[in-house]
C-alpha positions in Angstrom: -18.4 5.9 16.0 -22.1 6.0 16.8 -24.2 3.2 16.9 -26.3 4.0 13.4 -22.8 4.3 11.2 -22.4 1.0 12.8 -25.5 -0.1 11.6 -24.9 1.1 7.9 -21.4 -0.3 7.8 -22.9 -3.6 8.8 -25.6 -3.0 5.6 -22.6 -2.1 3.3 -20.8 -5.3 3.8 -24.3 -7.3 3.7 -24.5 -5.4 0.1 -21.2 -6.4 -0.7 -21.5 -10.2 0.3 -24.7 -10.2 -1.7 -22.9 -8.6 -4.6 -20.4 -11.4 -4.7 -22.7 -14.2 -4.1 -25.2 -13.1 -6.4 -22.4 -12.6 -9.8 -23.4 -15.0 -12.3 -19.8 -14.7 -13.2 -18.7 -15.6 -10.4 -21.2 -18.7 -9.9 -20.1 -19.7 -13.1 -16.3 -20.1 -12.2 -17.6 -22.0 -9.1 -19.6 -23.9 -10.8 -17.0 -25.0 -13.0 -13.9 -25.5 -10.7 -16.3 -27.9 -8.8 -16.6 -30.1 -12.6 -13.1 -30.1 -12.1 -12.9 -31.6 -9.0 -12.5 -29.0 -6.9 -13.9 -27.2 -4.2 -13.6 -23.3 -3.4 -13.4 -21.5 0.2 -13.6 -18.1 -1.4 -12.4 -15.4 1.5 -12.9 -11.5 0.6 -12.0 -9.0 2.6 -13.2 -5.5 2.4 -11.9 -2.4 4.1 -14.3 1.2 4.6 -13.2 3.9 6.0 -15.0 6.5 6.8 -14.8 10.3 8.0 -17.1 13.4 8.5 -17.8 15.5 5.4 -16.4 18.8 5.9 -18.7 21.8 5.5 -21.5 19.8 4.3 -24.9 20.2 5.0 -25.9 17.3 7.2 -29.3 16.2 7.6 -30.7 16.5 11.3 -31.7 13.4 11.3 -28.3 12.1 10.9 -25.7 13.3 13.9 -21.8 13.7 12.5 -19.3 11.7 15.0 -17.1 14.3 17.1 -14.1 13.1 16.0 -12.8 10.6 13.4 -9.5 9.1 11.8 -9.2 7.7 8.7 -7.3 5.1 7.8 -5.0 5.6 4.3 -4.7 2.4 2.4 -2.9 2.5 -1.0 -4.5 0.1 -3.5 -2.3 -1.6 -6.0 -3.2 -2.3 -10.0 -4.4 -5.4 -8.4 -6.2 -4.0 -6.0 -8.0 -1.9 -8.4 -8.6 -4.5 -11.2 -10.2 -7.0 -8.3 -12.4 -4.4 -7.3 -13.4 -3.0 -11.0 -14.0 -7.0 -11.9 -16.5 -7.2 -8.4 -17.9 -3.6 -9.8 -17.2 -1.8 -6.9 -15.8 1.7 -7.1 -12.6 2.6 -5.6 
């Protein structure tokens, strides 16, 4: 994987960190378990990956890697609920 996808994974999961921490919905909850007495170490994890486009016109200024596996992952109904509440497409 070169260097710049690297760079824009690394921008993706910034994106999705500030996508989380900036939910009023979310803060809310928080905000509210902690009235309750409680505290909350809230752990997400988040998966990408990523191949080469096939046949697609790519921009010179960005270089395709040479070779690339993706990794299948099968989400669950819970999977895709979680993700659909944290509006992220799956």
């Amino acid at each position: 994987m070169t260097s710049e996808m690297n760079l824009l994974l690394d921008r993706l999961q910034e994106a999705i960190d500030e996508a989380i921490s900036g939910s009023d919905r979310i803060s809310g909850i928080v905000s509210e378990m902690q009235k309750s007495g409680y505290d909350l170490c809230l752990i997400v994890e988040s998966s990408a990956a990523i191949s080469p486009i096939e046949d697609a016109q790519i921009p010179d200024s960005v270089s395709a890697p040479k070779s690339a596996t993706a990794a299948e992952t099968e989400l669950t109904s819970d999977d895709l609920a979680f993700l659909r509440e944290m509006k992220i497409a799956a």
